[in-house]
Each structure stands twice: as C-alpha cells, then as structure tokens.
C-alpha positions as CSV (number, residue, x, y, z in Angstrom):
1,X,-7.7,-25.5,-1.1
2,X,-10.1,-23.1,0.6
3,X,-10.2,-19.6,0.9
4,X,-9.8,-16.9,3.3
5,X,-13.1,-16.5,5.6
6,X,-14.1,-13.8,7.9
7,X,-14.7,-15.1,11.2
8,X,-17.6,-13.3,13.0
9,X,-16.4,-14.7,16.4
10,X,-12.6,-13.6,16.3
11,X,-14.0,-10.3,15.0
12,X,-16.5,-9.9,17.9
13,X,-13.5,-10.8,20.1
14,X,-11.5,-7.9,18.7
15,X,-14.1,-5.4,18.9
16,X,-15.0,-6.5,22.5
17,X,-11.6,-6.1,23.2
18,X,-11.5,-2.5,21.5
19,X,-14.6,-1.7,23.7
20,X,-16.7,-1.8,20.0
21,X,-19.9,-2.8,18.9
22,X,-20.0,-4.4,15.1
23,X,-22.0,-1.8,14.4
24,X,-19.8,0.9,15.6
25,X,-17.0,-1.0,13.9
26,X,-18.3,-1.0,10.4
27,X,-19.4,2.9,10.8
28,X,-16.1,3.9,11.5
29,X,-14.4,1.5,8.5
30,X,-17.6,3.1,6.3
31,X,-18.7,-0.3,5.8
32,X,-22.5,-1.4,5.6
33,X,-24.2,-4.1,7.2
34,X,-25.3,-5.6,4.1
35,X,-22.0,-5.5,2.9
36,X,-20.4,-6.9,5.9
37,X,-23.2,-9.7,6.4
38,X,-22.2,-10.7,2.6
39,X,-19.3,-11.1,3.1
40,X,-19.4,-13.0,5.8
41,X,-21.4,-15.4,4.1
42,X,-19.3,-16.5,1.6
43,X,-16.9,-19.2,1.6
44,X,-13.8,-17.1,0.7
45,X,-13.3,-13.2,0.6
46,X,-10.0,-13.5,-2.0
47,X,-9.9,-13.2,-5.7
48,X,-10.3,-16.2,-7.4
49,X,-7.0,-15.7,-9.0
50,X,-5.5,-16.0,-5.2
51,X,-7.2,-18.8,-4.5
52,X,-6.3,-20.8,-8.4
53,X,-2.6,-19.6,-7.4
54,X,-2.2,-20.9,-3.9
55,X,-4.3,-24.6,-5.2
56,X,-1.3,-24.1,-8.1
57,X,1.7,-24.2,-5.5
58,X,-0.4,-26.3,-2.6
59,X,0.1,-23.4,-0.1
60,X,-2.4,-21.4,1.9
61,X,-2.9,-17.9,0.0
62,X,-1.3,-16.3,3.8
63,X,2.1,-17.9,2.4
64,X,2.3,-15.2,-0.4
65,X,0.0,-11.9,0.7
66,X,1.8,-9.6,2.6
67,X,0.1,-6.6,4.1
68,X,0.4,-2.6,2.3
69,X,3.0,-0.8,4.3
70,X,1.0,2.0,5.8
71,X,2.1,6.0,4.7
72,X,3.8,6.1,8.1
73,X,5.9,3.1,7.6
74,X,6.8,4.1,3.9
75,X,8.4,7.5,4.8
76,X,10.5,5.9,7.7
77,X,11.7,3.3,5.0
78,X,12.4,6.3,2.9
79,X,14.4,8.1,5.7
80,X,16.4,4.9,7.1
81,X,17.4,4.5,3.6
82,X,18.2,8.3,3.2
83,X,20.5,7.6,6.2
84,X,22.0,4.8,5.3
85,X,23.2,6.5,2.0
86,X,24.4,9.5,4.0
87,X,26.5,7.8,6.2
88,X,28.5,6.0,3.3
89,X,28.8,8.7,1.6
90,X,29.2,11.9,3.9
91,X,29.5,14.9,1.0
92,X,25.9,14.5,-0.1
93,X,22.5,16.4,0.0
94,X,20.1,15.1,2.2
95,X,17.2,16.5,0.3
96,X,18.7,15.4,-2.7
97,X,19.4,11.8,-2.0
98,X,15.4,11.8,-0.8
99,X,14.0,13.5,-3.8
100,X,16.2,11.0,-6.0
101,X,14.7,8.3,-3.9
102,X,10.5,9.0,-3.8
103,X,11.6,9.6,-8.3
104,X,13.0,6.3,-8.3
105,X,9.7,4.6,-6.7
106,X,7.6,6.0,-9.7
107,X,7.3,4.4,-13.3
108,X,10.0,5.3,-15.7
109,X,7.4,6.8,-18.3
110,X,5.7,8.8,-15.6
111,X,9.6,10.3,-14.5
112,X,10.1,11.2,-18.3
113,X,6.4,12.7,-19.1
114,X,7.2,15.2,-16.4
115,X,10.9,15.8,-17.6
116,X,9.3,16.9,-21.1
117,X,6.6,19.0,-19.8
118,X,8.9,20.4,-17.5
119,X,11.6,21.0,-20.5
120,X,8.9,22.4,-22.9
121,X,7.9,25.0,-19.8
122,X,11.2,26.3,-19.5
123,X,11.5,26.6,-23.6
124,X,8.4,28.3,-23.9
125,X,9.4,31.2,-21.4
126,X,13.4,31.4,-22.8
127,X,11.6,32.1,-26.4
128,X,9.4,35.4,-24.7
129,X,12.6,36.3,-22.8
C-alpha cells in the first residue's frame, strides 16, 4: 500500500487557478523551498503509523483521515447544538447551555484542576474576610 504524495502538477494547477506562483504560495503558508522540494520528493508525506494501519485493513489511508474542523466551523457546531438544546427545552440559559458545552469538550482532569484552584481562591479570601 503506498502513501500519500504531493503532486507538483495538481498543485501548480491550483495555484494557477488562485492566480499564484509556488513561490508566492509557500511564502504565504510560511513554508520553504527546501522544505517544500523535500517533500515532494519522497514517496509518501504520512506517518508511518498511517501508512502500517491502512496496509493493516487493505484501505487507502483517505478511507480513515478526516480533515480538522476549522475555528469557524467549531463555534457553529457549538451554536447549532446550543439551539438544538434550547428548543427542547425552552426554560434554559443560553449562555449557560454554551459554557456547559465548550467545559464538556475539555479533559475531565483539566475541568477539575480548575474547580480546585478556583475553590482554594474563594477559601483563601473568606478566611481574610
């Protein structure tokens, strides 16, 4: 099974199309040429790991890899879902549902460091009070 490639051609296509040079391109992505001529040299641009797991299943890595959601499309997630709760439930706070919702997407540890800080603040001032 071989790995993903960088095509120069579909890549000069694109930045034609874009009205780009390469070199325009990879000084706007803060890439260098080196870099860029490296790795388009080499037969596959993924992880080993990707590769040894797609040979493992007999699938192209593309079957698996999904692309990051971008900020933009995260907080529209975050407010579809805000809405969605809302309109079951038509007593609640809106700010509260989100807050409860971006606390939910961190780690558990992470939520209850905080929570202890956050509890050991407010004990440190009651005891000056």
């Amino acid at each position: 099974m071989s790995g993903m490639r960088i095509s120069p051609a579909q890549l000069k296509r694109l930045c034609v199309g874009r009205q780009l040079s390469i070199k325009q391109l990879l000084s706007r992505a803060g890439v260098s040429r080196n870099a860029y001529y490296s790795l388009v040299r080499k037969d596959s641009i993924l992880p080993r790991s990707v590769s040894a797991i797609a040979a493992q299943l007999g699938v192209s890595p593309a079957a698996f890899l999904e692309a990051a959601k971008t900020l933009e499309a995260q907080a529209s997630q975050l407010l579809m879902d805000v809405d969605a709760i809302c309109a079951s439930h038509n007593r609640t706070d809106r700010d509260t549902i989100r807050h409860t919702l971006i606390l939910l997407q961190e780690q558990p540890v992470d939520r209850l460091r905080r929570a202890l800080i956050r509890g050991q603040q407010f004990n440190l001032r009651r005891k000056r009070d």
